[in-house]
N, C-alpha and C positions, 0 to 999 in steps of 0.2 A: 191717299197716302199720308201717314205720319208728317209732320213737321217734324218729330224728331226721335231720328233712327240709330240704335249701334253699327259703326264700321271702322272693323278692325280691335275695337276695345269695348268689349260688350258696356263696359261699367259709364261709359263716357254717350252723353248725348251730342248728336249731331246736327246744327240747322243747316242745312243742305244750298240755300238761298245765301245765307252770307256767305259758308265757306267757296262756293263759285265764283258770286262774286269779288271775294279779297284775294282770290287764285289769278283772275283775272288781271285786279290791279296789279299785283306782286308780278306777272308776268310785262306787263308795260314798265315797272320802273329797275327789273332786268336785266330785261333786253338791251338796251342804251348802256350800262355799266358794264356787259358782258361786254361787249364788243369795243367799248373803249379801253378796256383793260388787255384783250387779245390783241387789238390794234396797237398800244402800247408797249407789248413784249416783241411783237414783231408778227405774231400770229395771222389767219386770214379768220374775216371775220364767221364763218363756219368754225372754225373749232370753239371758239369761246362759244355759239350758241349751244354745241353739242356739248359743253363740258357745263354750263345749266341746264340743259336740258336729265343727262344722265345722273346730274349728282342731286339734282332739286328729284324728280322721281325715287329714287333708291331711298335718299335719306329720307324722304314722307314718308314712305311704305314702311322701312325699317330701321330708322334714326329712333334718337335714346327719349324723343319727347314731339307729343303733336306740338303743329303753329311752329316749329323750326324749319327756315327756309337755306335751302343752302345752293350753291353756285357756283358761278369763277370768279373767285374773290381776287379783290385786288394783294390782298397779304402773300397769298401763294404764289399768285402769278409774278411776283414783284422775283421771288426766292428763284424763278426761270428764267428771269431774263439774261444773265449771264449766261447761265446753260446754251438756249437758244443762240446767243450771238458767235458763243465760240465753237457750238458741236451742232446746232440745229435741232430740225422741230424731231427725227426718230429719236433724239436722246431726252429730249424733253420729253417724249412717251414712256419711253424708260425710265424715268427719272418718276413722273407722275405713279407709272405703276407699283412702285419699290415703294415711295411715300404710302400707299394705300396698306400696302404687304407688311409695313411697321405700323401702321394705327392697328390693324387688325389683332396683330400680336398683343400690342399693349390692351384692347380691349380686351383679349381674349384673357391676359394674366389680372385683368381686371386692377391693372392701375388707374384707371379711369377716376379713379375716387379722390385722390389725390390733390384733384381741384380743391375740396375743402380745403386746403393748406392757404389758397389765395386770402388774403386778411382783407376786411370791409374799405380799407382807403386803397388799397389795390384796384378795386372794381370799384370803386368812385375814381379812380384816374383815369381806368384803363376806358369805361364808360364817354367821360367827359372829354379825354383825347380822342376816340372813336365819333363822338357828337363835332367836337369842330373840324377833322378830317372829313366827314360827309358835306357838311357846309363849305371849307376850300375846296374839294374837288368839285366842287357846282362852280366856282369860279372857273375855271377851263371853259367852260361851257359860254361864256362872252368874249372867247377867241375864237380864232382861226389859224388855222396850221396846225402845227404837232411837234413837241417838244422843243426847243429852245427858240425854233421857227417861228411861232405863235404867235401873231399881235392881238392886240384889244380891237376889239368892236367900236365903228366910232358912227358918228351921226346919225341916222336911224335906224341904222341896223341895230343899233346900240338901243335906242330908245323903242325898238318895239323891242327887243325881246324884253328887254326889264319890265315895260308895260305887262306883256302878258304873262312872264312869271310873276311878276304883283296880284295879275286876274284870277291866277293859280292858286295864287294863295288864297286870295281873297275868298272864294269859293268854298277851300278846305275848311276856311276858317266861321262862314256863317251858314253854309248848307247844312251842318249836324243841328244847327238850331232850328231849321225848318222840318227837317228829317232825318231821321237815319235808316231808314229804309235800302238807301244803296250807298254805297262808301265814300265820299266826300272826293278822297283823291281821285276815283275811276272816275266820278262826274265832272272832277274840273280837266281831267285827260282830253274827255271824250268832247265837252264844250268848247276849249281850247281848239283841240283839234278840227272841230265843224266850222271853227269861227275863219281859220287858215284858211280851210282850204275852199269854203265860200265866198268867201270875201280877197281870196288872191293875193295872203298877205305873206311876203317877201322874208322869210326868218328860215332860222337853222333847221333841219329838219334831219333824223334818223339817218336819212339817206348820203347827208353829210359829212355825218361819223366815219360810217364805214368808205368813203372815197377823199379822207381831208389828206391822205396819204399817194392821191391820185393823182401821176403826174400828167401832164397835157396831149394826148394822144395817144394814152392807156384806156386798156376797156374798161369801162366804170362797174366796179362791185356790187353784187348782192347780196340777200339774206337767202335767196332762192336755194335749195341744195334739195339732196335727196335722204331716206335715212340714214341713221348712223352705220358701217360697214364695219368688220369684224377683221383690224389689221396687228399682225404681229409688228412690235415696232425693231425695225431694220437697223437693230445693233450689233456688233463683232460681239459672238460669246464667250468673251473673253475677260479673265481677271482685270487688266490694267483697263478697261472700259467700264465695270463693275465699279473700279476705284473713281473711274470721272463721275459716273451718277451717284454712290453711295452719298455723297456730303450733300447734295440738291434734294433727295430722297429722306435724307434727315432731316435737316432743315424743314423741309417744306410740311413731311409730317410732322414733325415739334411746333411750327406753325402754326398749321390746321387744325391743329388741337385744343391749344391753348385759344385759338381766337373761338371757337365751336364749344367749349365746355364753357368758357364763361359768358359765351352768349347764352347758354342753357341754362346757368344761372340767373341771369338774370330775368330769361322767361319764367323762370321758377317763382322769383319774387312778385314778376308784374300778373301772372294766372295765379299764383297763392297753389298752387301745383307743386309734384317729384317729377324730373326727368331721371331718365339713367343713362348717366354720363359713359357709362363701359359700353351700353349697344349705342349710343351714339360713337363712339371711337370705331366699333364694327360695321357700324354702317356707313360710317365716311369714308373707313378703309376700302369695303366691296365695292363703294362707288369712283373712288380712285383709281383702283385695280380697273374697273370697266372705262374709265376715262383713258385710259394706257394703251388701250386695245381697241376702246371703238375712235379716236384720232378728238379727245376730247382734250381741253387742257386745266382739268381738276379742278377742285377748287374746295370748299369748307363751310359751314355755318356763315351767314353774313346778316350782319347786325342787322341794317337798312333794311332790309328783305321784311325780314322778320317782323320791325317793327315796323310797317308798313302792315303787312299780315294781322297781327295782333290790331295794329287801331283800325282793321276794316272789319273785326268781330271774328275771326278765325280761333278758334280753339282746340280744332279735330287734324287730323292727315290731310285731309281731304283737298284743302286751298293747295297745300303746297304740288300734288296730283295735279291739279286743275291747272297750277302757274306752268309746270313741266310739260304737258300737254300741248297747252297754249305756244308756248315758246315751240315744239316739235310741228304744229300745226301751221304755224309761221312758217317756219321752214319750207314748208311741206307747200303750201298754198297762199298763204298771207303776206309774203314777203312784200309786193309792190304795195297793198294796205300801210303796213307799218314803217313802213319806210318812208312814208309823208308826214308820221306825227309829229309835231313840234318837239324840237327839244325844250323849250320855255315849260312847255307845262311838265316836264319831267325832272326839272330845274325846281320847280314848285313847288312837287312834291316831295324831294329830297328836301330841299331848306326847310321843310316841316317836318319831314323825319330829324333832322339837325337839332330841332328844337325841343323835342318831344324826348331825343337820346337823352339829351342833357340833363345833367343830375342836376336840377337848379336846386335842390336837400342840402346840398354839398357846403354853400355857402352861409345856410343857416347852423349847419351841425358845424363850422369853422369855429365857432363862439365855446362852443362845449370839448372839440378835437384834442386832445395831445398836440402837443408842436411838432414831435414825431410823427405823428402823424399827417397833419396838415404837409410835413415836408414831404412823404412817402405819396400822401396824393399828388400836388403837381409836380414831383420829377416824374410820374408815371404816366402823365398829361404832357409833360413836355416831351418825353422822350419817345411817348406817341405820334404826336403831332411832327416833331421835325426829324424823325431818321422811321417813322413809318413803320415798325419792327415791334410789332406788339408784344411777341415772345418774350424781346430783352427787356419793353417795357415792363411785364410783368414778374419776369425770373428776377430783375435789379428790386422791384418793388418787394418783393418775399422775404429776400435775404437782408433788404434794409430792413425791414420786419421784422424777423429772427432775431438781427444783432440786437438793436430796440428792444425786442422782448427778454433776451439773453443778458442783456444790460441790466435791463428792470431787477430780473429774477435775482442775479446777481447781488445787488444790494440788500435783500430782503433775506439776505442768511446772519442771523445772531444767535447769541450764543445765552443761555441765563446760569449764572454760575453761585452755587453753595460750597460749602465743606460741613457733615454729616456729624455727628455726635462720636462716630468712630474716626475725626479726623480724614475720612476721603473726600478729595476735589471732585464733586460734581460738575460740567458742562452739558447741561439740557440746551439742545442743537436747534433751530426751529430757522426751515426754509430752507431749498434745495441744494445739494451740493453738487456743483457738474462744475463744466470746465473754466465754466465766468464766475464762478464764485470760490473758485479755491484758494486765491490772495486772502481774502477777508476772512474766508473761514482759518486756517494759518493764523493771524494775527488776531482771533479771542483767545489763543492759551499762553502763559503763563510761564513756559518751561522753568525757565530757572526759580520761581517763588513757589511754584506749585508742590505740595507735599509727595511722599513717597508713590500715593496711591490715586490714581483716577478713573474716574466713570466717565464717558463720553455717549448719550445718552440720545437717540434719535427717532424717540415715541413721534414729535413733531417735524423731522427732518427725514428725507430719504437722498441715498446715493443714488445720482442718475445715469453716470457714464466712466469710462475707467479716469479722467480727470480725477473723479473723485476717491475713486481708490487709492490712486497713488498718492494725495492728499490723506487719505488716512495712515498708506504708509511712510508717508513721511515726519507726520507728529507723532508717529509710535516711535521713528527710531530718532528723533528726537529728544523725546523722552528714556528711550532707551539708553541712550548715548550719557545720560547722567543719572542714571541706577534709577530708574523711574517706573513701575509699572500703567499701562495704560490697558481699561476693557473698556467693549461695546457692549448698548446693551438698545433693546427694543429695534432691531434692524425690522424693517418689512423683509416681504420673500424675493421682490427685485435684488435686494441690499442684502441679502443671502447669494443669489445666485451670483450676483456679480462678485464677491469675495471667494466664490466657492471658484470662480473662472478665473480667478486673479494668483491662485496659491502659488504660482514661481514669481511672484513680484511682491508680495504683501504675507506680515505673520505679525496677526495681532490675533486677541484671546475675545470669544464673542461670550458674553453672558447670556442664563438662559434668559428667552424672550419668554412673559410670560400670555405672550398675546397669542403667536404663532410657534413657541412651545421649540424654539432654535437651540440647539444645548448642543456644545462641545464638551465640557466637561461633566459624566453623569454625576459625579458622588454630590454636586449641588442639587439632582434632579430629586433627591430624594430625602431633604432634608427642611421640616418645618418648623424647626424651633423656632421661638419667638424670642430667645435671648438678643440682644443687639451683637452680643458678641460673637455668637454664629451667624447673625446676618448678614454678618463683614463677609461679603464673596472672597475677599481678601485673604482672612482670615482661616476660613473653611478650605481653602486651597494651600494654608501654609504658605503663605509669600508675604 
């Protein structure tokens, strides 16, 4: 057989060796986030597998880009936990399936593209908040208990796990210099793992996760279940029940989107690849909708996965298949297996995903940045990091953005001003007129010095938005107001249409254009004399 085959993308070669093996790891570092994040919301730990199970399969096969892992992410699940607490797990099915039903949509009207809009310090925050979020949540991981319960690990419990998440590391970090043959983190898994359970060594394990919520004469948890089963979720069909899921169903797709297209970005950068962001919106939607239905609890693109994936050599579908698999295979048969893996070495391998997230670019481009910028990066870091909400992290970072740019542009409007040999006041306009720059553009004219006659002149400038219309109407009747005449001349065909959309608010006199040939009045269309005194538009019109 070929070492390397098309599947799925004839155009695309596939090494079948790595992509199994980084399927593999990508299903070990999972497994342990799936279920602490279901454990977290209230879930049992069977739904969170099945909702990586069903979303990691779906999105490989028909997500907007290979090497995209996707899951029960912690962003979505966080958007359920209120649902859950106040209506329980069928409305969180409901809730999950509506989320799916509006990415679908949006992919399908192909808003998907819109990510472009995210600006370069946007995803340098959102990245570097994303990096130390994976780093704290491995700190959980040296407690005991579960939420506010929690204490620290203390005397050797303490000191072995640190030990062998150091061994973890250690492994990751000089096994690619001896080979890279099989994936660094599956090797220190799998060493970690043999070294536990030979050696009889007393630390946290899988099986811990899923029972730290285990009270004392309850039957102890497993990952054991059977396939996914095909349930309608047990909601009243009813408006005022429509209204409790609606806002969780938005939420959670606006979400999943935003965290999943600019993780596709940034696969984009690190493979030098195109994803397409719209069939990824459709395929995280299908896979939600079947999270709804088969008792899954959704989930989205997740960074960690991915880049986990990506540094174990994955480039095709195929790993993420393989993780999906794997994870249903556990289920299925593997449970009392994985249930003894140390969490240390899963610990290890995250604080290297940690490492690896991080834009360490970030601080050298600090030197070269905008201050605007630099500010627009860490609130997008902070606001990541401590309220968890990547959406608002990034929608706050756009629109700081905007105004910033809206600012800029703003200033860059002047004006150059003559008077002709026929005595008309020229204003040659140059840089945009919208609605941040209509003060300035306002204070280049003259009104009261300025002669009978003017040209306002915008071969260099265009009108962008009705801001700026009503800006031109307002220095016409300005000028009107003291026997003044004012014409345009060289409009583009935007600066056409939008005066032509303006005529119950604006009545000013456009010159013909002679680029795009605009003419309101003919009898100028048709007149070449070279006299100056004909060439007064002024003039030729009798005014």
């Amino acid at each position: 057989m070929q070492k390397y085959l098309n599947i799925f993308d004839f155009k695309q070669k596939v090494d079948y060796k790595n992509e199994i093996l980084a399927g593999l790891t990508v299903a070990m570092t999972m497994i342990p986030e799936s279920l602490m994040f279901a454990i977290l919301a209230g879930f049992s730990p069977l739904v969170g597998l099945y909702g990586a199970f069903i979303m990691g399969l779906v999105t490989s096969i028909f997500g907007g880009r290979p090497g995209l892992i996707s899951g029960g992410a912690g962003a979505t699940v966080v958007v359920l936990m209120a649902l859950m607490n106040s209506h329980g797990l069928e409305y969180v099915f409901g809730a999950v399936a509506l989320a799916g039903v509006i990415q679908m949509i949006i992919g399908f009207l192909k808003l998907g593209k819109f990510i472009r809009l995210v600006p370069q310090p946007v995803m340098f925050g959102f990245v570097n908040g994303l990096a130390i979020i994976i780093f704290m949540a491995q700190m959980d991981q040296f407690k005991v208990g579960v939420g506010d319960a929690a204490v620290w690990l203390t005397g050797p419990a303490m000191y072995t796990m640190l030990g062998l998440v150091l061994f973890t590391i250690a492994i990751i970090v000089f096994v690619p210099k001896l080979t890279k043959a099989v994936p660094a983190s599956l090797i220190g898994i799998i060493v970690v793992f043999l070294i536990v359970y030979f050696f009889n060594i007393d630390t946290k394990q899988v099986v811990d996760i899923i029972n730290q919520d285990t009270l004392p004469g309850e039957e102890l948890k497993s990952l054991s279940g059977t396939l996914p089963t095909f349930h309608i979720p047990q909601i009243p069909f009813t408006f005022e029940d429509f209204k409790i899921i609606l806002p969780y169903g938005l939420i959670m797709a606006a979400v999943g989107l935003t965290e999943g297209l600019l993780t596709l970005n940034l696969v984009d950068e690190i493979t030098g690849t195109k994803g397409n962001s719209n069939r990824e919106c459709v395929a995280q939607g299908g896979a939600n909708i079947l999270n709804g239905f088969f008792g899954g609890m959704g989930g989205c693109p997740m960074i960690a996965q991915t880049l986990v994936n990506l540094s174990a050599g994955s480039r095709a579908r195929l790993s993420g298949i393989i993780a999906s698999l794997t994870i249903l295979l556990i289920i299925l048969f593997g449970a009392p297996v994985i249930e003894l893996v140390p969490i240390a070495a899963l610990v290890g391998v995250m604080v290297m995903v940690s490492v690896g997230t991080f834009e360490w670019a970030s601080f050298k481009a600090l030197r070269r940045m905008p201050k605007s910028d630099i500010f627009v990066m860490i609130l997008v870091t902070l606001i990541t990091v401590f309220l968890h909400n990547l959406a608002l992290a990034v929608l706050i970072g756009v629109i700081i953005s905007a105004l910033v740019f809206a600012w800029e542009s703003a200033k860059r409007i002047r004006a150059r001003k003559h008077i002709d040999e026929n005595g008309v006041k020229h204003y040659e306009i140059y840089g945009p007129l919208f609605f941040g720059s209509t003060t300035l553009f306002n204070e280049k004219f003259d009104v009261q010095g300025d002669p009978d006659h003017i040209i306002i002149d915008f071969k260099e400038s265009r009108v962008s938005d009705m801001s700026g219309i009503e800006a031109l109407n307002k220095i016409t009747e300005r000028y009107a107001q003291v026997g003044k005449k004012v014409l345009l001349r060289h409009l583009s065909k935007d600066c056409i249409r939008l005066l032509a959309n303006a005529d119950d608010i604006i009545d000013v006199n456009v010159m013909e254009d002679p680029t795009y040939k605009v003419m309101v009045d003919k009898p100028l269309a048709k007149k070449k004399d070279k006299d100056p005194e004909t060439q007064n538009p002024f003039k030729l019109w009798g005014l």
